[in-house]
N, C-alpha and C positions, 0 to 999 in steps of 0.2 A: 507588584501587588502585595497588600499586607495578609498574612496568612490567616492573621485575628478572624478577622469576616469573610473570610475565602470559603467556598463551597466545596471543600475537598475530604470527601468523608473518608477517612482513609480506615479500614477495616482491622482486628486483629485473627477474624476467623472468615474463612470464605464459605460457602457452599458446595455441598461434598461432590454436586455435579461438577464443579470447575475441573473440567481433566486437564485440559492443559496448561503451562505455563502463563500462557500468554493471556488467559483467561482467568486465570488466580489472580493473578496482578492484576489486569486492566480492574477487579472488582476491587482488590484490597489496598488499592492506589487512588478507589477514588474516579478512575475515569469513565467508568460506565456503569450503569445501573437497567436490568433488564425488567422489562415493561411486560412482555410476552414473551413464549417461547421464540428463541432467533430475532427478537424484537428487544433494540436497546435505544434508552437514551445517552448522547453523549454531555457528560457532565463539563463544565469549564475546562477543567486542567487538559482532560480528551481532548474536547473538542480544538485547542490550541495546536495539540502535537496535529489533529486531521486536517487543521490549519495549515499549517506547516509542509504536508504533505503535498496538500492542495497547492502551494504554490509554486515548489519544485516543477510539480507534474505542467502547471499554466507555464512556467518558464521555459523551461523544456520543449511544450508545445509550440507556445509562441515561437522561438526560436530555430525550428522545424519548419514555421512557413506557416501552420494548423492557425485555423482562426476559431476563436470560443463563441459557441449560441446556444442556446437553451431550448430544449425541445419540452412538449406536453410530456408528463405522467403516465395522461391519460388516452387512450389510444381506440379506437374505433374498430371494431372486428373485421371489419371491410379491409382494410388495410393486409391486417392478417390473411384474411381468405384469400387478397389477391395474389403473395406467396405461396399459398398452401398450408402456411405455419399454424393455422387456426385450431386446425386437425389434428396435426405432426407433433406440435412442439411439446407437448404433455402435458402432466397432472401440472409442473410447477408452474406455467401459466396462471397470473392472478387473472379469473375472470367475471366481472360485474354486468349487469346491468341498471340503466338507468328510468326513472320515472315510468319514461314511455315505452319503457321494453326494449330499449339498442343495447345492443352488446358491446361490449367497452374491455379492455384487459389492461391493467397495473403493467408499466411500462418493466418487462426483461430486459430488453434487447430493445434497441431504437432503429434496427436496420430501415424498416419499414417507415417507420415515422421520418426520417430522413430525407429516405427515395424520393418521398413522396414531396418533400419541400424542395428539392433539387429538380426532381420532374417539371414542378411547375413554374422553377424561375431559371434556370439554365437551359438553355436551347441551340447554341455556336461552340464551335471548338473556339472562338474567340476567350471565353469566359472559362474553359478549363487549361490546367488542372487546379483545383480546388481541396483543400483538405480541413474540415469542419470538425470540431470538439466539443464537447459538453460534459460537464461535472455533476451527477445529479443523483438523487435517490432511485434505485434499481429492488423490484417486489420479485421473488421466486418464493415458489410454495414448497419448500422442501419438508419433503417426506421424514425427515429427522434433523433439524437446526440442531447443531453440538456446537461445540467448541469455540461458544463466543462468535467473538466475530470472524472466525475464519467459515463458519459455514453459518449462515443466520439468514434468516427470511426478508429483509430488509437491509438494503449497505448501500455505499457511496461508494459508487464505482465513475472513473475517470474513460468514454467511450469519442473515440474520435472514427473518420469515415475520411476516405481519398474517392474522387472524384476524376478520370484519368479519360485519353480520347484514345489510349491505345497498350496493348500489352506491355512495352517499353516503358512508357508513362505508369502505370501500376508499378511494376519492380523498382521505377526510381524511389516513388511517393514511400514501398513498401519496405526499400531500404533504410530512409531518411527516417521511417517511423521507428525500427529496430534501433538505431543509432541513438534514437533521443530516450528509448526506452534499457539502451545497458547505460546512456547516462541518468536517468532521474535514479535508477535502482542503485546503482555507486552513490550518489550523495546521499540517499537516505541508509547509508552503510548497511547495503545488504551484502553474503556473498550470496552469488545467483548462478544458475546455468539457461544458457538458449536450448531447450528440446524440441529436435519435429514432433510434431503434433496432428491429430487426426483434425478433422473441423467441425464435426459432430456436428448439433442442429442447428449451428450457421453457415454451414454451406462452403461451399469454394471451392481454392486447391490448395495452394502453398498455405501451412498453418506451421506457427513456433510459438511454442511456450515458454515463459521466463520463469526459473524454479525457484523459490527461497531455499536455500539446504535446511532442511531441520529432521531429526528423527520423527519427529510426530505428525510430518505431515502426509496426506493422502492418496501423492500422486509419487509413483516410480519411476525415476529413468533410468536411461542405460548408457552410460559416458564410456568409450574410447579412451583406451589410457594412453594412447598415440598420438592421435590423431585431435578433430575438436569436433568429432561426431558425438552425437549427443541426440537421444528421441525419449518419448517417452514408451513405456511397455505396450502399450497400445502399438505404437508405430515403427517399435525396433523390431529387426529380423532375429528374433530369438530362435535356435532351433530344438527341434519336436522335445529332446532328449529333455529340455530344461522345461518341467510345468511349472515352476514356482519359484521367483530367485528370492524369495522371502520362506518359501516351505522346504521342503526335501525334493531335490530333485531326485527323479526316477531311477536313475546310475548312481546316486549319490555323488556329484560332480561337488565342491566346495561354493560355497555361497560367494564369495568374491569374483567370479568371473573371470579368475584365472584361467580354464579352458572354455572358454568363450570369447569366439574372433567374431570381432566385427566385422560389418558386411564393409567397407568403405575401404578399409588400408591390410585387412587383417590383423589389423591390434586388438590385442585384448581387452575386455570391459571389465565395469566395474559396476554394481549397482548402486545407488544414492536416494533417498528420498526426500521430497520437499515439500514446498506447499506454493501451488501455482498463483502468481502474484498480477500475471498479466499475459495476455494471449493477444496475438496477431493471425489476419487472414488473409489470403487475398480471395477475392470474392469473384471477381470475373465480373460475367453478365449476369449471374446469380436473383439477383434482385433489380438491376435497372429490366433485362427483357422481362419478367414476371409484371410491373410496374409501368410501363411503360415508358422510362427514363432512358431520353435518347438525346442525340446531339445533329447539328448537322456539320459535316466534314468542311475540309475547304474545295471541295469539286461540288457542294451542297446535298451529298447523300446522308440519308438520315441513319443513324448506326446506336445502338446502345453503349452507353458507357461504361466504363470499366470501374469496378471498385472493389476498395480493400478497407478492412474494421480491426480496431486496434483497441482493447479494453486493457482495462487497470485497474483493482478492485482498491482503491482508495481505502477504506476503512481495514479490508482483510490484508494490506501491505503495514498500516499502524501495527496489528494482532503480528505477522511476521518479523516486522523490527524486534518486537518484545522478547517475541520467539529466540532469537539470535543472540539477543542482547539483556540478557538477566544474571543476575548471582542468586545466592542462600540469602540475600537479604533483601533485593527488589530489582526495580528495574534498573539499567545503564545505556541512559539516551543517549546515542550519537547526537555531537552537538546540533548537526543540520536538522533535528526534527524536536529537541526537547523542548517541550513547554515553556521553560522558561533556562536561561544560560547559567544562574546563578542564584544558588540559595544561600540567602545571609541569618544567621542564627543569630539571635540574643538569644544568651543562656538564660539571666534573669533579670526579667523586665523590672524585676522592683530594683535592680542597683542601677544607679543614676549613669554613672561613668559608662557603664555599658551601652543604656538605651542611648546619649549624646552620640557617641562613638558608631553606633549601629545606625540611628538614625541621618548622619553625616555622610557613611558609607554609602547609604540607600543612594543619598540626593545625587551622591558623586557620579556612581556606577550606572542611574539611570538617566542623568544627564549624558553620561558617554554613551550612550545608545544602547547599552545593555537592557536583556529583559528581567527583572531580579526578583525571585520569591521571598518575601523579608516576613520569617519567623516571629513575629511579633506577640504570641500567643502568650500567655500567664498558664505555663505546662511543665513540667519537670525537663530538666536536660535529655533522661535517656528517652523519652515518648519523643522530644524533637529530632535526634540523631533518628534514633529509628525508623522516623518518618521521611528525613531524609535519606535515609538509604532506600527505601521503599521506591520514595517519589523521581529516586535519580538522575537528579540534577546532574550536569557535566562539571561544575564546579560551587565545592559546600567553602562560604568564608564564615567563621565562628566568634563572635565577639565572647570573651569569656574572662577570669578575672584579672588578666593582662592586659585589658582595657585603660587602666588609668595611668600604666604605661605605653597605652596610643600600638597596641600589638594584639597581632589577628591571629588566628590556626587558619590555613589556608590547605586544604587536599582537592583533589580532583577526586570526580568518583569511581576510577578504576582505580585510584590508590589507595592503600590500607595507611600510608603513615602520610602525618600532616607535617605542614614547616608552619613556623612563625613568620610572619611577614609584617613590615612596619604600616600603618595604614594609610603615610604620605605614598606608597609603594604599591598599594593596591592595585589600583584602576593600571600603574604596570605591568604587574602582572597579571591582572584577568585579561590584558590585552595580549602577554604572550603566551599562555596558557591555551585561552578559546581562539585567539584569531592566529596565532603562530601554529596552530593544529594538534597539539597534545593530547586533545580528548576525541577526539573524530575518532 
């Protein structure tokens, strides 16, 4: 893509609400632009990386067994009341009515919308087990949207559902789904932790949260420095003595969990804070007996089916990447999700040698399957660099006035110093660079 006419309004002052990182940059990069409070649009460059996300998560899936369909939006209160959720689930429930007066709610949660397509077309243990996904827009009315997209009123979240004819059958489905879920979070180079987790107003029993580690994020756990126990503060056995492992505890015991044993091996914890990237349930009969979503066995007795729901907040794992992955100067995409693999500079479009040289590069690198951001703009050197370190590309190639000697400046973008490369040598080494793993 040429950068000339590229949509990428890259900022040099944010907005003083930006608190967190991840949300300075996604503005001052260009990839979001907010509409409403917790209401954004994702701009080109964004939308690529959420691209990019989205496919991981479909490969993953896919490969799991999960089959992808698309469910309504728009969801009928009936649905709801016949959970109970109608009531229960609260204020952040988006809820409308239409024309005629039916009550309608902005789809949360799909549990319901699901059950409900599964009730009416599944009927034999012939036809399970079953494990169904959907990638879609998710409305919650939060009482204070901050922090970009990691808490916003509107996001793309990644929701799958298992379909199972017996307890055995669930714990497979609910293993398979954990598995494909530490692998999408490794490629989108996160570090993460698995925490028990309560199941709050989705119901169940077994719940595990996936953390991003960041200081700024919301949710606390409590890791076993032993063992691989791991909950969140909700759901670890903390005892009476500790009120607050972020405040002063009551004896003034030390904040690091040095004399705090865990319940599991008796090792000592530790506290960590993250930001919750993806939650799994198992749900049980939860929603099939409420629904009426039943099976018939193979002796022909009618039984409800078992199910488990696996979410992924798509957009708020984009905001975590950033989180994870920043300097003093912008972002630093892991290669598996950056927008584009490689930005090629021309210093200055008015010398000829250059633009030959740059535009040769282009044809090469995007012939070789590369995706390539090509600086083409009529800008000063330092607004381009700059911009490049903002937009952090996993690999910056620089035509500049070593050009008409056929030589590139070539860095990576966790590197402070560049080499010279010949340009018959390029397309080698962006080959060993991106695909030999250097930047991941």
């Amino acid at each position: 893509m040429r950068q000339r006419h590229a949509l990428i309004p890259t900022l040099r002052e944010v907005p003083a609400d930006a608190q967190t990182a991840s949300h300075r940059l996604m503005l001052k990069a260009g990839l979001i632009r907010q509409l409403a409070a917790g209401v954004y649009s994702f701009l080109p460059l964004g939308y690529r990386v959420l691209r990019k996300v989205q496919d991981i998560v479909r490969e993953e899936m896919e490969r799991a067994g999960a089959q992808e369909l698309l469910l309504p939006a728009l969801h009928p209160a009936e649905l709801w009341r016949q959970t109970g959720r109608w009531d229960v689930y609260g204020p952040e429930l988006m809820r409308l009515e239409d024309r005629h007066g039916r009550a309608f709610a902005l789809g949360a949660t799909h549990e319901e919308a699901v059950t409900a397509l599964v009730r009416d077309e599944i009927h034999s243990y012939k036809k399970l087990p079953v494990t169904l996904f959907q990638i879609q827009t998710k409305f919650r009315d939060e009482r204070r949207p901050r922090f970009g997209m990691l808490r916003a009123r509107e996001f793309v979240m990644k929701d799958a559902y298992s379909f199972d004819t017996s307890p055995d059958g669930l714990d497979e489905s609910y293993r398979r789904m954990c598995g494909a879920y530490r692998t999408i979070f490794s490629r989108c180079g996160l570090r993460f932790r698995v925490a028990e987790a309560d199941s709050g107003a989705i119901g169940g029993t077994d719940s595990h949260e996936f953390i991003a580690l960041s200081d700024i994020g919301e949710d606390t756990i409590v890791a076993c420095k032993t063992c691989e126990y791991a909950a969140n503060i909700e759901k670890a056995a903390i005892p009476d003595a500790v009120s607050d492992p972020y405040g002063h505890p009551v004896d003034d015991m030390p904040l690091d969990g040095s004399n705090i044993r865990c319940p599991r091996c008796g090792g000592r914890v530790r506290f960590d804070k993250g930001i919750e990237v993806g939650h799994v349930f198992k749900l049980g009969t939860r929603y099939s007996h409420a629904m009426g979503a039943t099976f018939l066995n193979e002796s022909g007795k009618e039984q409800p089916i078992m199910m488990g729901c696996y979410g992924i907040g798509i957009s708020r794992l984009v905001a975590a990447i950033i989180e994870q992955h920043h300097d003093a100067n912008g972002i630093v995409w892991p290669a598996s999700v950056a927008p584009f693999h490689i930005h090629l500079i021309a210093v200055n479009v008015k010398d000829t040698a250059q633009m030959e040289l740059a535009e040769s590069i282009y044809s090469e690198l995007t012939r070789a399957g590369y995706e390539v951001l090509y600086d083409d703009r009529d800008e000063r050197a330092g607004v381009k660099f700059a911009d490049a370190d903002l937009l952090g590309m996993p690999l910056r190639i620089t035509i500049g006035k070593l050009a008409s000697e056929r030589l590139a400046e070539s860095k990576t973008r966790r590197d402070s110093a560049a080499e010279l490369v010949a340009a018959d040598r390029l397309l080698e080494y962006a080959n060993q660079t991106l695909r030999g793993g250097k930047t991941v």
